[in-house]
N, C-alpha and C positions, 0 to 999 in steps of 0.2 A: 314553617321556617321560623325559628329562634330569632325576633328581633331585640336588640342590646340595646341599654337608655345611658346615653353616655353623660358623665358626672362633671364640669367643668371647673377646676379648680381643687383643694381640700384633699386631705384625705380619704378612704375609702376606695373600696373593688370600683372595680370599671364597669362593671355593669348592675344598673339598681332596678328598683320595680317601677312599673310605671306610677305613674302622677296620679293622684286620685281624681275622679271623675267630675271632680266639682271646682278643680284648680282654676279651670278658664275664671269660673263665676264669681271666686274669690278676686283673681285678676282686676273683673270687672268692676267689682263693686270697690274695689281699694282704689282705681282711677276716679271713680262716682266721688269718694269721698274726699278724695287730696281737691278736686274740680270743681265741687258744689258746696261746699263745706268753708273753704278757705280761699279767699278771693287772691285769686290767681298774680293781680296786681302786686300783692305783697310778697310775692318771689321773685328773686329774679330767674333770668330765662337760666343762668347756669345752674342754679338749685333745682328748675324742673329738669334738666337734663340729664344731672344727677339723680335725681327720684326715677326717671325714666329708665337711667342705664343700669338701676338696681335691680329692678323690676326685670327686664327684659333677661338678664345675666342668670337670674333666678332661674326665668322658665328655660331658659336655652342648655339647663342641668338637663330639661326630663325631653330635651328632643330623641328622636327614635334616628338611630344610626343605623346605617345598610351591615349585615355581617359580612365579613370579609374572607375571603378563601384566599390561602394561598397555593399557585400552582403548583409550587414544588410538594403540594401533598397531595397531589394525584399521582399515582402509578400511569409511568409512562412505558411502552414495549418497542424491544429493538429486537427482532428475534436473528438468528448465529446466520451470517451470510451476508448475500443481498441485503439484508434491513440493515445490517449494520452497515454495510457501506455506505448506504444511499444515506444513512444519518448522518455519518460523520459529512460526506458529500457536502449534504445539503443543510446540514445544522437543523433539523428536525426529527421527531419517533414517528415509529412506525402504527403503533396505537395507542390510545390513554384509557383509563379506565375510571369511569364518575361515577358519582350516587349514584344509586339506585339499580347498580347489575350494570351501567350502559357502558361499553364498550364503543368508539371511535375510530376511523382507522382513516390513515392516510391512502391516497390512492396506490393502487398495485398496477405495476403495470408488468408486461410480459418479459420481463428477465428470468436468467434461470436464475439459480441458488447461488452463482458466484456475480449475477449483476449484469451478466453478459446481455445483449440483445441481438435479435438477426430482426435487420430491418426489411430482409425479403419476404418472411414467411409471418403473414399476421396471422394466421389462423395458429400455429407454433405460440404466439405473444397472447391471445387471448387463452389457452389451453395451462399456460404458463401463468398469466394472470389469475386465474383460474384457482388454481394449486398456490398462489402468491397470499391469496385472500386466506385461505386456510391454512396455512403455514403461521399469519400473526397472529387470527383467532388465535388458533391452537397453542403457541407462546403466548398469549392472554387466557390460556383457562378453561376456554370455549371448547366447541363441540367442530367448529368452523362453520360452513354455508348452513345446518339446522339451525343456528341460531340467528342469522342475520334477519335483521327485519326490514331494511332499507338498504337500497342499491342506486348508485349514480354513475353511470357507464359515460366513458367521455370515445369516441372514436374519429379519427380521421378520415375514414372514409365509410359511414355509418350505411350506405347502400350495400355496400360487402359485406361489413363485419355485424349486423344487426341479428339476422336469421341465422346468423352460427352461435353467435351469443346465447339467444332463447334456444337453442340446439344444446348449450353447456349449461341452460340453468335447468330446462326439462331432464336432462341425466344426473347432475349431481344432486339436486332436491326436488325429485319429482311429488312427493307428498305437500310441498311446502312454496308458497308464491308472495313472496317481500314485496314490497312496494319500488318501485322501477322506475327511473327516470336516464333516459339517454341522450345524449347530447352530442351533435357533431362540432368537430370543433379543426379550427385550421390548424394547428401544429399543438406538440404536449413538452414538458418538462426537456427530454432526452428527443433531437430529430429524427431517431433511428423508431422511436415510439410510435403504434399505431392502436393502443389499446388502454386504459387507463380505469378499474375499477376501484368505488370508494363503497365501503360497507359500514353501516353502523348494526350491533347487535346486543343481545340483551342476553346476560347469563342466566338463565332459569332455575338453573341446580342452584345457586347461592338463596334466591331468592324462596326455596320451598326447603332451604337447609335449616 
């Protein structure tokens, strides 16, 4: 990671090289000498303050500043439908995409393509979820469920809807086993909701391109 040495004052780029390795000792030794050298008594306390506030102003050129990302340079995904609605909705996207290949997604839950839900048929909402998850991939680039490397399944009623889940992850990627985490939880986003997956994935093809 690129860290920037930010310049405080003056002209010049915003970011410089760092401080040569012996700046502390110089530091040190020019305190030694203002301290030991010249009896102290003969200053007053506002002349050291000033010697001090030079000093410090000096080093606080070669401090190390954090770099900064701004969000709006991440690609964000709202794929034609459902994602778009539930964005405008909810004032959120449907995935982002970071360094590094990594791909994010918000959770999917069992609506069809126009957003609808049927709160009677969960097994319809996970199947729907399902095809929800591959639809953003796939408007982010991806391949869909082959790439996912992480999984976080939220359900309502997790004694029902568990062993139909690993039912739809052994069909749609049966060569391939992400890492899994389910959680039951009392109510989700929409009360009509009974299924709720979140996938993070890694683009492979960019990364061997």
């Amino acid at each position: 990671m690129e860290v920037s040495w930010r310049r405080c004052g003056g002209a010049g780029s915003p970011r410089q090289r760092s401080p040569p390795l012996h700046l502390n000792s110089i530091t040190s030794c020019l305190y030694t000498v203002l301290f030991l050298l010249i009896p102290v008594q003969s200053f007053k306390a506002s002349a050291i303050s000033s010697i001090h506030h030079c000093i410090l102003s000096r080093l606080i050129q070669y401090l190390p500043t954090h770099p900064t990302n701004s969000m709006s340079s991440f690609t964000y995904i709202n794929e034609k439908g459902a994602g778009e609605k539930h964005s405008d909705l909810g004032h959120y996207s449907q995935a982002v995409l970071l360094p590094g290949n990594i791909v994010k997604c918000s959770g999917q839950g069992g609506w069809t393509p126009t957003g609808d839900l049927d709160a009677n048929d969960w097994k319809r909402q996970i199947d729907l979820a399902f095809d929800n998850v591959d639809r953003v991939l796939q408007a982010a680039g991806l391949r869909g469920w082959e790439d996912v490397y992480l999984l976080r399944s939220y359900h309502i009623d997790i004694d029902a809807s568990w062993e139909y889940t690993v039912e739809k992850l052994r069909a749609r990627i049966p060569d391939h086993r992400p890492v899994w985490t389910a959680i039951a939880v009392p109510r989700l986003a929409f009360p009509a909701m009974k299924i709720e997956l979140e996938v993070e994935a890694y683009d492979a093809s960019k990364a061997s391109a």
